[in-house]
C-alpha positions, 0 to 999 in steps of 0.5 A: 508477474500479475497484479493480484492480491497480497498479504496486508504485511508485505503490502505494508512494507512496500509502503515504507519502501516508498517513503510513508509512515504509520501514522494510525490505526483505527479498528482493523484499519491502518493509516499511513502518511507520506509528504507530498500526497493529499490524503492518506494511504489506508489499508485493512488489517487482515488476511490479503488485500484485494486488488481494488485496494491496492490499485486505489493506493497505488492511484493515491500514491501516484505509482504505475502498476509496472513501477509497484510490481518492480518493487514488490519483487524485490521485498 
């Protein structure tokens, strides 16, 4: 499987799968905290996210594109 874009819902999910929480959102903008990492994740509301977005938000995380990619499969 190829890193490419994803629907920002199952984007979402994989962001509680990994342990952040909604903590708000702004505009068509949401916000999601996880302890341990320095800023928050953020992510549009919209159709799909393009891959610079979640490649930005896996680099924020600290998870590899083999580590997202196993997850993703299983959601």
């Amino acid at each position: 499987m190829r890193l490419g874009r994803i629907h920002w819902k199952k984007f979402e999910k994989f962001l509680l799968s990994v342990g952040c929480e909604f903590a708000s959102e702004e505009g068509d903008h949401r916000k999601y905290r996880k302890p341990g990492i320095l800023r928050p994740v953020i992510i549009p509301r919209g159709s799909e996210l393009p891959q610079f977005v979640i490649l930005n938000n896996l680099r924020t995380l600290g998870i590899s594109r083999e580590a997202y990619l196993k997850i993703i499969v299983k959601l």
